[in-house]
N, C-alpha and C positions, 0 to 999 in steps of 0.2 A: 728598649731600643734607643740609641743615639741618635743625636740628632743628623749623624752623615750615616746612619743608617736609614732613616727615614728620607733623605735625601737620592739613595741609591733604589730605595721602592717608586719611590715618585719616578725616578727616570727609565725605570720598568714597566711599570705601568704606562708609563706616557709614550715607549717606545722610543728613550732616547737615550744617547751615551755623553757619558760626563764632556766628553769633548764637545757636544755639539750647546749640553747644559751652559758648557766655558764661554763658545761662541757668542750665546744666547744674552750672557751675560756682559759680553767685553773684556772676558779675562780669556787668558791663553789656559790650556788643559793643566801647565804643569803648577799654575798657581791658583786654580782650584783645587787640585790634586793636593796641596799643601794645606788648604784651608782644612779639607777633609782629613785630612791627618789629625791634624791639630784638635779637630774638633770647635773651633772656634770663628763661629760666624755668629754677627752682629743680628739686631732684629730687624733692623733696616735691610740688612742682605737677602733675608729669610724672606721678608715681604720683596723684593726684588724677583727671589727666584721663585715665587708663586705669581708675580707678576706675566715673567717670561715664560712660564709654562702655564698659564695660562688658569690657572688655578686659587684659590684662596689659602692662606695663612693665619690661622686664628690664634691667638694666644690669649688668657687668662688665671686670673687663679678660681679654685673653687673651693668654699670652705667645706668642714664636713658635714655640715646638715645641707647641704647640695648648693647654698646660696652662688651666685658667682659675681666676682670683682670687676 
């Protein structure tokens, strides 16, 4: 799963629409709409939009005997 797929579950789940996601964020719909495209949002954004919905953002690595970074 990508990460503007996992974007489009969060806004299912939270019962919102990318437009309102836009609002939420201070971007207009058609320049979310691009990011999403593109596939390329920053880590600062990603914690932005976990921010605005209210939500947590976790990111790490984990090696393979489960340790994590």
């Amino acid at each position: 799963m990508t990460i503007t797929d996992e974007i489009r579950v969060l806004c299912a789940r939270l019962n919102i629409s990318m437009a309102e996601l836009a609002r939420r964020l201070g971007s207009s719909p058609q320049s979310l709409s691009a990011k999403m495209s593109r596939k390329s949002f920053t880590v600062e954004e990603l914690e932005k939009i976990a921010e605005v919905t209210n939500t947590s953002f976790v990111r790490k690595f984990v090696l393979l005997n489960g340790e994590e970074i």
